[in-house]
N, CA, C and O atoms as a GROMACS GRO file, in nm:
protein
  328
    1UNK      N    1   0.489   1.798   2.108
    1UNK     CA    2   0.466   1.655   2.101
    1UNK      C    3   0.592   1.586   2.049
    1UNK      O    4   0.667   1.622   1.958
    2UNK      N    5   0.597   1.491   2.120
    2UNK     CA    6   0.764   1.407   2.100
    2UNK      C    7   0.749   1.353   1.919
    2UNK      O    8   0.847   1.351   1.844
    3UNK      N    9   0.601   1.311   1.875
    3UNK     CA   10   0.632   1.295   1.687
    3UNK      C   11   0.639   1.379   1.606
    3UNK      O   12   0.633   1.345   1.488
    4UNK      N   13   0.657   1.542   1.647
    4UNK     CA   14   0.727   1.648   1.578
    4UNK      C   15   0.831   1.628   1.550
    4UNK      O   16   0.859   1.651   1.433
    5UNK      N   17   0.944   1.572   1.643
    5UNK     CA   18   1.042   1.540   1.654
    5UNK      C   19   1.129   1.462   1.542
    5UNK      O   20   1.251   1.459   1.521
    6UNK      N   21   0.984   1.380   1.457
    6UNK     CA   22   1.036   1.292   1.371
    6UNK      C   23   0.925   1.286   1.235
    6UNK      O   24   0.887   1.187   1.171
    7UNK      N   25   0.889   1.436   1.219
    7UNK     CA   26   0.853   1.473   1.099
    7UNK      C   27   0.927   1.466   0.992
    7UNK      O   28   1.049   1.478   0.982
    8UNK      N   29   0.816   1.436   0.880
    8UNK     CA   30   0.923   1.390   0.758
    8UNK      C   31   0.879   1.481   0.638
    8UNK      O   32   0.931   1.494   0.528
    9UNK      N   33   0.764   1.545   0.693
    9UNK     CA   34   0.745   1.665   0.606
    9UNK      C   35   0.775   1.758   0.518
    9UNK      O   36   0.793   1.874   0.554
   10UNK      N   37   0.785   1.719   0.387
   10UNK     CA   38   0.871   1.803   0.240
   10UNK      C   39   0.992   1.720   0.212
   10UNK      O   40   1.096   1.750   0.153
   11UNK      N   41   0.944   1.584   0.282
   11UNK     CA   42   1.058   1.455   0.195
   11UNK      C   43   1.012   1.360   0.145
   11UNK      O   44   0.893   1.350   0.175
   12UNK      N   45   1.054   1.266   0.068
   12UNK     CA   46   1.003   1.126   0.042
   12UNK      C   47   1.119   1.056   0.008
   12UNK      O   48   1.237   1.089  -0.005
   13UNK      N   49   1.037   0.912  -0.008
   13UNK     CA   50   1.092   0.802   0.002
   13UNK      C   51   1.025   0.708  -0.081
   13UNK      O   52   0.904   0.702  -0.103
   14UNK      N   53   1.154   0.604  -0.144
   14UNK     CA   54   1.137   0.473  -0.176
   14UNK      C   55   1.108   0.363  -0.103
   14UNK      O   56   1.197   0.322  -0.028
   15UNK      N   57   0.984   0.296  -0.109
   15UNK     CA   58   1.047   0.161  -0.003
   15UNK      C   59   0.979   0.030  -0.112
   15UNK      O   60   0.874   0.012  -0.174
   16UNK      N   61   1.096  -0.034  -0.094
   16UNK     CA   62   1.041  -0.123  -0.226
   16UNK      C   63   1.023  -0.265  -0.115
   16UNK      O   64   1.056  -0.270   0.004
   17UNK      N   65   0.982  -0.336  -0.168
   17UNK     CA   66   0.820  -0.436  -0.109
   17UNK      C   67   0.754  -0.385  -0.022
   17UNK      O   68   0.739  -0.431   0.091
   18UNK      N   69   0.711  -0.288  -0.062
   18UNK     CA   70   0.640  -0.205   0.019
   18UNK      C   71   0.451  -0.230   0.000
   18UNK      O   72   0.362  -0.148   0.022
   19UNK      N   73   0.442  -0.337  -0.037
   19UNK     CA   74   0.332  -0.363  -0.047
   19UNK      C   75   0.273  -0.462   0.062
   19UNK      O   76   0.154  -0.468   0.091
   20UNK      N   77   0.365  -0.531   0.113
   20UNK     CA   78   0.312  -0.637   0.250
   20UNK      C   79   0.439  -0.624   0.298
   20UNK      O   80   0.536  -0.580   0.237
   21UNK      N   81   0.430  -0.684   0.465
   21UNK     CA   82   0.504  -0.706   0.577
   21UNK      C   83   0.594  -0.571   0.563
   21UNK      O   84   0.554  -0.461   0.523
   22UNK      N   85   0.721  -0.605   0.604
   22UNK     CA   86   0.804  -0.513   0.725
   22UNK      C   87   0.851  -0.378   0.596
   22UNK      O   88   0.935  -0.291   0.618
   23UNK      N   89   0.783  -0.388   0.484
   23UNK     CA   90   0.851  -0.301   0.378
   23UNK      C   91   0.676  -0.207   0.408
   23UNK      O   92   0.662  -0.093   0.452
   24UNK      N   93   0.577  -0.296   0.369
   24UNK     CA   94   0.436  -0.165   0.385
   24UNK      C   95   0.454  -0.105   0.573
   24UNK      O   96   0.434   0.005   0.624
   25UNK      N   97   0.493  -0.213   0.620
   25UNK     CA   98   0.482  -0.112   0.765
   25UNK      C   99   0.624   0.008   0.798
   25UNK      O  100   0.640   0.080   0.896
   26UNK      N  101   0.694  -0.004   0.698
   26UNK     CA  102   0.778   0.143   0.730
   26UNK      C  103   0.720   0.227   0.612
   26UNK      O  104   0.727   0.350   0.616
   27UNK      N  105   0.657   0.156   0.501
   27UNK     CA  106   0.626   0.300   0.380
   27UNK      C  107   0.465   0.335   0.487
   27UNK      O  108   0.391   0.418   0.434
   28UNK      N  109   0.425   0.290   0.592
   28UNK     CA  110   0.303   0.324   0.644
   28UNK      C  111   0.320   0.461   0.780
   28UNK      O  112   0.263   0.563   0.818
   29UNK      N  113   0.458   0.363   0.819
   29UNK     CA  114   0.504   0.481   0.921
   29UNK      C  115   0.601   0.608   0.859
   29UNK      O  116   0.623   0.686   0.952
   30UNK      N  117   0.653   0.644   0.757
   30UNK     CA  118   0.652   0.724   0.623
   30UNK      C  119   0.523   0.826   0.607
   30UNK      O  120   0.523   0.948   0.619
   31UNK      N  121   0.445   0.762   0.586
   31UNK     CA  122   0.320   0.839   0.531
   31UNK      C  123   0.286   0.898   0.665
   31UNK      O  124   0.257   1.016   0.647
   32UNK      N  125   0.278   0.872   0.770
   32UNK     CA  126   0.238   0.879   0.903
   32UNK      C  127   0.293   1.001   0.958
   32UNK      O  128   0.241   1.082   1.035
   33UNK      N  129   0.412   1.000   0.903
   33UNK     CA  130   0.542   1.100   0.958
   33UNK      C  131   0.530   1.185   0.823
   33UNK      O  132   0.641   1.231   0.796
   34UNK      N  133   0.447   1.217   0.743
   34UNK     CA  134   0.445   1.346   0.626
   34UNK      C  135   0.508   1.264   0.555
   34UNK      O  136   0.398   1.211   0.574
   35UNK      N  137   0.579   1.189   0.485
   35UNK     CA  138   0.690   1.160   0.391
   35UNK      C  139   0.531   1.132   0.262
   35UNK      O  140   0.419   1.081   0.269
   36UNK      N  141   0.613   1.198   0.162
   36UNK     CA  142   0.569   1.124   0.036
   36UNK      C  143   0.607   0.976  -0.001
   36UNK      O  144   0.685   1.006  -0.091
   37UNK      N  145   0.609   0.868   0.001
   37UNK     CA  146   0.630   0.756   0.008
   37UNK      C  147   0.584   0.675  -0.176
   37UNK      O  148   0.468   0.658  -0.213
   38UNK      N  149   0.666   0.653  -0.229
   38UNK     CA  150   0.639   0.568  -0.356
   38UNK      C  151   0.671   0.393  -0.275
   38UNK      O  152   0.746   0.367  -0.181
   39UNK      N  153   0.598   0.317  -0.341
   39UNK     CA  154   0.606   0.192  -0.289
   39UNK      C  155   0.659   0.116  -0.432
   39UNK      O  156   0.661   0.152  -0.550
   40UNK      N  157   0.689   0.025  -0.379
   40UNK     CA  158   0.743  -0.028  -0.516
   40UNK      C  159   0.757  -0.173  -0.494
   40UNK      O  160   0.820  -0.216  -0.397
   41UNK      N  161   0.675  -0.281  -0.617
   41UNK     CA  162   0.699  -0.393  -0.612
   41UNK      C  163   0.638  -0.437  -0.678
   41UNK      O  164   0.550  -0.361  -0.720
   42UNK      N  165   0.636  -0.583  -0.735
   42UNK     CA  166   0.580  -0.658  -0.831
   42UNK      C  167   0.480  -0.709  -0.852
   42UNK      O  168   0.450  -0.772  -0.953
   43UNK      N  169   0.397  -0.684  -0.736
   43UNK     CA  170   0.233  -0.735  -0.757
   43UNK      C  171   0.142  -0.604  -0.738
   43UNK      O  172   0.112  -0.553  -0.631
   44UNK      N  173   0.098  -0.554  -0.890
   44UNK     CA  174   0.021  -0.445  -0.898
   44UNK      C  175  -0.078  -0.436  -0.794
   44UNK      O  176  -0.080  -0.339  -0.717
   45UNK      N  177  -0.182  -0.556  -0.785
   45UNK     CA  178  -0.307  -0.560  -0.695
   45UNK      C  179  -0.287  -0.493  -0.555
   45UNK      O  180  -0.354  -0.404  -0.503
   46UNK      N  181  -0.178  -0.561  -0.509
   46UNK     CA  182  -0.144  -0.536  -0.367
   46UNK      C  183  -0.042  -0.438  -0.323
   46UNK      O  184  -0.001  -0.433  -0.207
   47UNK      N  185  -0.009  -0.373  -0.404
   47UNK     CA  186   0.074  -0.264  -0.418
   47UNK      C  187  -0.038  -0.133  -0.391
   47UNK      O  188  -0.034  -0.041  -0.309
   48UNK      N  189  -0.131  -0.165  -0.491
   48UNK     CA  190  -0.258  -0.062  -0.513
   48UNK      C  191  -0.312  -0.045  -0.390
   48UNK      O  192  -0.302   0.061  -0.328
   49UNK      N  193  -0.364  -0.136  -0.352
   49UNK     CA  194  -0.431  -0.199  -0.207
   49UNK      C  195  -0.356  -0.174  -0.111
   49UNK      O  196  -0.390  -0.235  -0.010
   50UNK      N  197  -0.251  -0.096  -0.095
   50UNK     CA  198  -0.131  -0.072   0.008
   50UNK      C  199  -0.153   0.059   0.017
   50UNK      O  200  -0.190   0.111   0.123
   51UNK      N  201  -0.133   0.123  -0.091
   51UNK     CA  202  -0.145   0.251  -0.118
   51UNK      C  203  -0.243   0.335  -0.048
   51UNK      O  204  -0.220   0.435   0.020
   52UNK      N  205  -0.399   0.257  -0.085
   52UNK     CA  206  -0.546   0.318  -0.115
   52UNK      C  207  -0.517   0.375   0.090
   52UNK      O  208  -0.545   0.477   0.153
   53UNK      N  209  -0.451   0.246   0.125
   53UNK     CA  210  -0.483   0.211   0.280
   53UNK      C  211  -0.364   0.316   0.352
   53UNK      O  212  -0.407   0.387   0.442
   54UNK      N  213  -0.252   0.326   0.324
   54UNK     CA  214  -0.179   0.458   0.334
   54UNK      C  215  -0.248   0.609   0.295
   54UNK      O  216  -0.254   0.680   0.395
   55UNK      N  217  -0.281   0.649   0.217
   55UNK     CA  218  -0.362   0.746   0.185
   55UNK      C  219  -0.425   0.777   0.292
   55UNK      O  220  -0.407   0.890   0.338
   56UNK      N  221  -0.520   0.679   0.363
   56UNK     CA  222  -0.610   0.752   0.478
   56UNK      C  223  -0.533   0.805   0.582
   56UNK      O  224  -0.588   0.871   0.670
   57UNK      N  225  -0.398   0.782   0.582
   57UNK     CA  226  -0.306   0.900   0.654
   57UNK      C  227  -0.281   1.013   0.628
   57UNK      O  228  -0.238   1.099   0.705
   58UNK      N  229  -0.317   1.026   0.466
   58UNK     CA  230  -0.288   1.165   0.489
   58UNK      C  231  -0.186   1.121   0.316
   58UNK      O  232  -0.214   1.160   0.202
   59UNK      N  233  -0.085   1.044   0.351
   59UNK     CA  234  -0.040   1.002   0.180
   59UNK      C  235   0.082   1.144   0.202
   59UNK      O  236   0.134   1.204   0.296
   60UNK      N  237   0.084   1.149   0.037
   60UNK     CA  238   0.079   1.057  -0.039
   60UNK      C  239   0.126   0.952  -0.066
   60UNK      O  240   0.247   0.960  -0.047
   61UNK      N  241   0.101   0.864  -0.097
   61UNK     CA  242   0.175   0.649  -0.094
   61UNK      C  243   0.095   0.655  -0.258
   61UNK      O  244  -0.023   0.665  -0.294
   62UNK      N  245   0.231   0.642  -0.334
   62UNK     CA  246   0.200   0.600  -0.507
   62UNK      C  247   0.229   0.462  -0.522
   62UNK      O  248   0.328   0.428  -0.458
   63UNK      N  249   0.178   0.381  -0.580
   63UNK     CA  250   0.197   0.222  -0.577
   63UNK      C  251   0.278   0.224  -0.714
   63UNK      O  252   0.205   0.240  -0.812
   64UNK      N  253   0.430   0.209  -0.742
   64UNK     CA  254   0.461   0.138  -0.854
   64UNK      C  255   0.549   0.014  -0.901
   64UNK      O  256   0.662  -0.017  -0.863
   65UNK      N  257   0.459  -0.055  -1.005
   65UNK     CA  258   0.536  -0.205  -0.999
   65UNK      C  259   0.630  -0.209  -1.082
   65UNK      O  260   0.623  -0.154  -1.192
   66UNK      N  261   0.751  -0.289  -1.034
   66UNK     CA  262   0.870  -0.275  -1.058
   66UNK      C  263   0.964  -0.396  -0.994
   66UNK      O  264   0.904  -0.446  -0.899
   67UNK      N  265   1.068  -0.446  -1.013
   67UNK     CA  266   1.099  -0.585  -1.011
   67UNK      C  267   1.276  -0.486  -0.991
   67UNK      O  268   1.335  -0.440  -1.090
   68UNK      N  269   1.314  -0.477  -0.888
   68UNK     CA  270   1.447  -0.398  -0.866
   68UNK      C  271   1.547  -0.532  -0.867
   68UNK      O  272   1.661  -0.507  -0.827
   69UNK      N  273   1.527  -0.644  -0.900
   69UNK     CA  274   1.644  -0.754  -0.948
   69UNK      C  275   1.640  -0.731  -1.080
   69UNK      O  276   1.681  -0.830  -1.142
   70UNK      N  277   1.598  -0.617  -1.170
   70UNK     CA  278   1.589  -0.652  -1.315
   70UNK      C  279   1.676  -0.511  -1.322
   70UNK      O  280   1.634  -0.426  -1.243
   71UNK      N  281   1.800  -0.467  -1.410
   71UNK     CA  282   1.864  -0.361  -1.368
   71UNK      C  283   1.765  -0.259  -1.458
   71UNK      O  284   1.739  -0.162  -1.387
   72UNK      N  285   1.708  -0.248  -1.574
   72UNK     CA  286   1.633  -0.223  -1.640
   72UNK      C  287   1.528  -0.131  -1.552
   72UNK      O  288   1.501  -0.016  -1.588
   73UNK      N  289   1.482  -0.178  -1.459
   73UNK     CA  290   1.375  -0.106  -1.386
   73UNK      C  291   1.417   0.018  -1.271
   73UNK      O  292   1.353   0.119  -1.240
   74UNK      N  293   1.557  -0.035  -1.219
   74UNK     CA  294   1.596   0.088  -1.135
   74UNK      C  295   1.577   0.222  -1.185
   74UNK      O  296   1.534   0.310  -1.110
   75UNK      N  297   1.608   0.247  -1.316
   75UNK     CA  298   1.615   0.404  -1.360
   75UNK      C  299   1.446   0.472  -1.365
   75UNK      O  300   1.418   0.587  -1.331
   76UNK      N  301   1.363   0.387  -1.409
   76UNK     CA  302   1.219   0.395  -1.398
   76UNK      C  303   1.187   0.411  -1.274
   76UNK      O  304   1.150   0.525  -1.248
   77UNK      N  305   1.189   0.301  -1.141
   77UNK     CA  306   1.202   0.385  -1.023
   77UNK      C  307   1.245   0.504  -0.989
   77UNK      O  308   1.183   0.580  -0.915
   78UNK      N  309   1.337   0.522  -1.033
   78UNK     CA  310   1.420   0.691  -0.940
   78UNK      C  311   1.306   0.771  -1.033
   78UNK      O  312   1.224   0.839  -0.972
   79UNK      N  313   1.297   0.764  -1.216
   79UNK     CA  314   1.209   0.855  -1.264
   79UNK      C  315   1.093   0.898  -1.191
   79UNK      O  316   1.074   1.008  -1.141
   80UNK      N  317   0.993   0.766  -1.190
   80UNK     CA  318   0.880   0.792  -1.107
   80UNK      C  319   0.915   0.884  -0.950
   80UNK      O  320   0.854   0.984  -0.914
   81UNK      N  321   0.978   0.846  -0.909
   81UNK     CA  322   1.006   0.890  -0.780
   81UNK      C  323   1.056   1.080  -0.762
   81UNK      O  324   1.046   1.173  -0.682
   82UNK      N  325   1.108   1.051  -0.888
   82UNK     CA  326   1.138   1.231  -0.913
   82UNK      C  327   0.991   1.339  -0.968
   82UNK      O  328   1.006   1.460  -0.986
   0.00000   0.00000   0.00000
């Protein structure tokens, strides 16, 4: 099948506004393709709610909020993400 091709299986990824528009639809096609996917952005609710809805792929999609204009929060990202 030609989406073997573009397995992401035993990797992950950051995608930060990954909670709505063009940031949840690549952490969706991520999850889709095996990737472990952390999402990341500033509105807990809908971050969560991004997640729950990634998961029924198969996941894992971790929702964490985080504000990457604040330099403070980058290192907390990569943590979580490790």
């Amino acid at each position: 099948m030609i989406l073997d091709k573009f397995s992401l299986k035993g990797r992950s990824g950051i995608v930060t506004g990954g909670g709505t528009g063009l940031g949840k639809a690549m952490a969706t096609a991520g999850v889709q393709a095996g990737a472990e996917i952390l999402i990341v952005g500033r509105r807990k609710e809908i971050l969560e709610e991004a997640a729950k809805e990634m998961n029924r792929f198969g996941g894992p999609a971790i929702a964490f909020q985080a504000d990457i204009t604040r330099m403070g929060d980058i290192p907390k990202i990569v943590d979580k993400a490790i």
